[in-house]
C-alpha positions in Angstrom: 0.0 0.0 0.0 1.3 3.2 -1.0 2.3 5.9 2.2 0.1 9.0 2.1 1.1 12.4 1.5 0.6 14.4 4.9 1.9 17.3 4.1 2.5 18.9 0.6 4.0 23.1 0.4 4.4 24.1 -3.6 6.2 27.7 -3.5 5.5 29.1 -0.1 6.0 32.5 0.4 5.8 34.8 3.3 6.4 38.2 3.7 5.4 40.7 6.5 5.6 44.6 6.6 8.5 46.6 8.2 9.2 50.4 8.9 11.9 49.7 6.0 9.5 47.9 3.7 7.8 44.1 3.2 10.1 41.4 4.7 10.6 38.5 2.7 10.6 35.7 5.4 9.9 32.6 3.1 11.0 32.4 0.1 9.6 29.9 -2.8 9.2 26.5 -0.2 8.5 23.6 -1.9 8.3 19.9 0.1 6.4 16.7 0.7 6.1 14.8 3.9 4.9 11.2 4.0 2.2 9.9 6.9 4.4 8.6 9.6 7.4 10.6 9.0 9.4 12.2 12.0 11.4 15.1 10.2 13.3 17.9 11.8 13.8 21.4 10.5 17.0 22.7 11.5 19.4 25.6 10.7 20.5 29.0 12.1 18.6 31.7 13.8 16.6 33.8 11.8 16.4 31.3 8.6 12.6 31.0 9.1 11.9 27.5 10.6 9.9 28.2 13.3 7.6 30.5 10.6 7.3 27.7 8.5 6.1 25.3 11.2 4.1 28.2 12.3 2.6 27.8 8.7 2.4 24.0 8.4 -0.1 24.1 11.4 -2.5 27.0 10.5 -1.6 29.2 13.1 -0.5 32.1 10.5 -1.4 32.2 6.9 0.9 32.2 4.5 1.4 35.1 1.4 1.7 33.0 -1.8 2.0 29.4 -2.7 0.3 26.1 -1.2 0.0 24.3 2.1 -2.2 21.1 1.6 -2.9 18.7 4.5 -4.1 15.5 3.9 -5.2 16.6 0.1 -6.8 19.7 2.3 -5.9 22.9 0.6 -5.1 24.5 4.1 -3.5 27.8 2.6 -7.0 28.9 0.9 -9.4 28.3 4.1 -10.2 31.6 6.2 -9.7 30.9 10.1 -12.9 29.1 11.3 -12.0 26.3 8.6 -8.3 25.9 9.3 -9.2 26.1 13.2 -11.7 22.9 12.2 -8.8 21.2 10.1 -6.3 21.6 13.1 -8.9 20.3 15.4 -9.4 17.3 13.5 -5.6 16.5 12.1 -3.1 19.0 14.3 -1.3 18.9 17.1 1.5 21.6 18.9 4.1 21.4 21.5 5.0 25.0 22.2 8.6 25.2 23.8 7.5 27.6 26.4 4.7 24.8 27.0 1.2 27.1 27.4 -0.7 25.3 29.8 -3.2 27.0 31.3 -2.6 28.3 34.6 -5.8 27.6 36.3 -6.2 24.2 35.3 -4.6 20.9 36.6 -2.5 18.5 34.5 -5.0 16.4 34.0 -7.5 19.0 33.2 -4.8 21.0 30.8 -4.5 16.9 28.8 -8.4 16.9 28.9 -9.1 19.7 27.0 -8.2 19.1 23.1 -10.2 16.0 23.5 -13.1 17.2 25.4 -13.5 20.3 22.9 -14.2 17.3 20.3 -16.8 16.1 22.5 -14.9 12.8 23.6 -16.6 11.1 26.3 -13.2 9.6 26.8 -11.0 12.3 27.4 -10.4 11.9 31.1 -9.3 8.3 30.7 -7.3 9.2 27.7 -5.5 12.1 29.4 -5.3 9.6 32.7 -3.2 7.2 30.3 -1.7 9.9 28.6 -0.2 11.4 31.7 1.3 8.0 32.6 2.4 7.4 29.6 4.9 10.2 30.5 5.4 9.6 34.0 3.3 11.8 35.8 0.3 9.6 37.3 0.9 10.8 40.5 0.7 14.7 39.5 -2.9 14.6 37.9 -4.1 17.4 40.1 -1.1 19.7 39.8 -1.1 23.2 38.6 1.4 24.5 36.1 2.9 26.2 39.3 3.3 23.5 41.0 5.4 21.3 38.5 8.9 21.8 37.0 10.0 23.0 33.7 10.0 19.6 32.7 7.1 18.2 34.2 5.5 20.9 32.3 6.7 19.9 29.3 5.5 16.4 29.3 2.0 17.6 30.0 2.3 19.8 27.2 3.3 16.5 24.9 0.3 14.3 26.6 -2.1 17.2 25.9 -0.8 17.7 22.3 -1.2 13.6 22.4 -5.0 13.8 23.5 -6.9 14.5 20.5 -5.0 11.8 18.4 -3.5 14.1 16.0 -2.3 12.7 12.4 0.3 15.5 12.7 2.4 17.1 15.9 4.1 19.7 15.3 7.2 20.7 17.9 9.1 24.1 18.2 11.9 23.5 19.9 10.4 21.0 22.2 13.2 20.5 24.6 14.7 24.4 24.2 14.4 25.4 27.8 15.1 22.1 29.9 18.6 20.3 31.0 20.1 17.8 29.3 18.2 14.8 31.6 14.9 16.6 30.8 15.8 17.2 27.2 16.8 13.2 26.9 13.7 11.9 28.6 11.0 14.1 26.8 12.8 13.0 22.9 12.3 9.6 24.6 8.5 10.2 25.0 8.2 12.1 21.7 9.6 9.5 19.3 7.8 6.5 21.4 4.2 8.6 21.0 5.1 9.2 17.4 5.5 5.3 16.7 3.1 3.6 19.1 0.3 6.3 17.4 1.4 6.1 14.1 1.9 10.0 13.9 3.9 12.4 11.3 6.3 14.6 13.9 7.2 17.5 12.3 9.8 19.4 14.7 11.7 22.5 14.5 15.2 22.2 16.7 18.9 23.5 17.0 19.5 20.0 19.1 21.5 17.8 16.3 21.1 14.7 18.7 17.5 15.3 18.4 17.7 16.2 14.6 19.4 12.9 13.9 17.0 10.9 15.4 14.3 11.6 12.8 14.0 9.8 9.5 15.0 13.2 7.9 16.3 16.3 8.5 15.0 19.8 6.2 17.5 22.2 6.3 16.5 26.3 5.8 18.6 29.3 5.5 17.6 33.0 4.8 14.1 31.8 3.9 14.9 29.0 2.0 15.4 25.2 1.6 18.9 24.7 0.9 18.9 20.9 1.5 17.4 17.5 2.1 19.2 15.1 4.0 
């Protein structure tokens, strides 16, 4: 049977307004990413990788070119129809995590699933949670965990609502190196026991060489496939 396309970009471009004039951020993107994939977009500061992941997943819109998910021509949908498509195919690890302060780690896991009207989303994030260790901190505030603690909720809530896609920003950007270990750990065995496409941006080459390939930007552009 043949892999599926999950992602397709033919000639992205971005550009955003400046005092000194339009800003060309991405520049003529083209690339394909197969169902199941782990893939890591790496290169310097400033070359654009965290606006094209920003891209992928529908949280900004793009100037010119195509984004398709799935066959979905994401790029042409206004807001209330990409917001749908990211509910049923997306999900984001933010690297300064965005949990929501007044909920518990269990309630912070519950809600991408509960917004789809799962009747299973307290078991799911119960098995989610110890899935990455943290059974016993169900009823925990954000405040009340560490930066890495955090972290893993943020992966079992990004987790919750089954995504076909995750997206990562620099997923282990602000934790040690025994943080940073055990949370690529949880990410990769998520990815394979769920079947999911990762899609991560990262400056960690450990973590970069770990996925099946590795998409390398500079100054707006993709340079190279490795």
């Amino acid at each position: 049977m043949a892999v599926k396309t999950a992602i397709k970009v033919t000639n992205l471009t971005h550009t955003v307004s400046a005092n000194t004039g339009d800003l060309t951020i991405l520049n003529g993107i083209s690339c394909e990413i197969k169902e199941g994939e782990s893939v890591a977009i790496v290169g310097a500061s400033g070359s654009g990788k965290s606006t094209l992941l920003g891209l992928l997943a529908g949280l900004d819109v793009n100037t010119s070119g195509d984004i398709h998910l799935y066959d979905n021509a994401f790029s042409a949908m206004d807001e209330e129809q990409r917001a749908l498509l990211r509910g049923q195919y997306v999900g984001f690890i933010f690297q300064s995590f965005h949990l929501l302060p007044s909920l518990q780690a269990i309630e912070n896991v519950m809600l991408p699933a509960e917004l789809k009207g799962d009747k299973q989303a307290r078991k799911k994030a119960e098995v989610l949670l110890e899935k990455v260790g943290l059974s016993h901190r169900l009823t925990h505030y954000p405040s009340q965990l560490s930066g890495g603690e955090q972290q893993r909720v943020a992966i079992a809530r990004a987790f919750a609502s089954s995504p076909k896609i995750l997206f990562a920003d620099e997923p282990t950007g602000n934790l040690d190196e025994g943080n940073g270990r055990i949370i690529i750990e949880q990410l990769f065995e998520l990815n394979k026991s769920q079947g999911t496409t990762l899609v991560m941006v990262t400056h960690d080459n450990a973590l970069a060489q770990q996925c099946d390939r590795q998409l390398l930007m500079s100054a707006g552009q993709l340079v190279e496939k490795v």
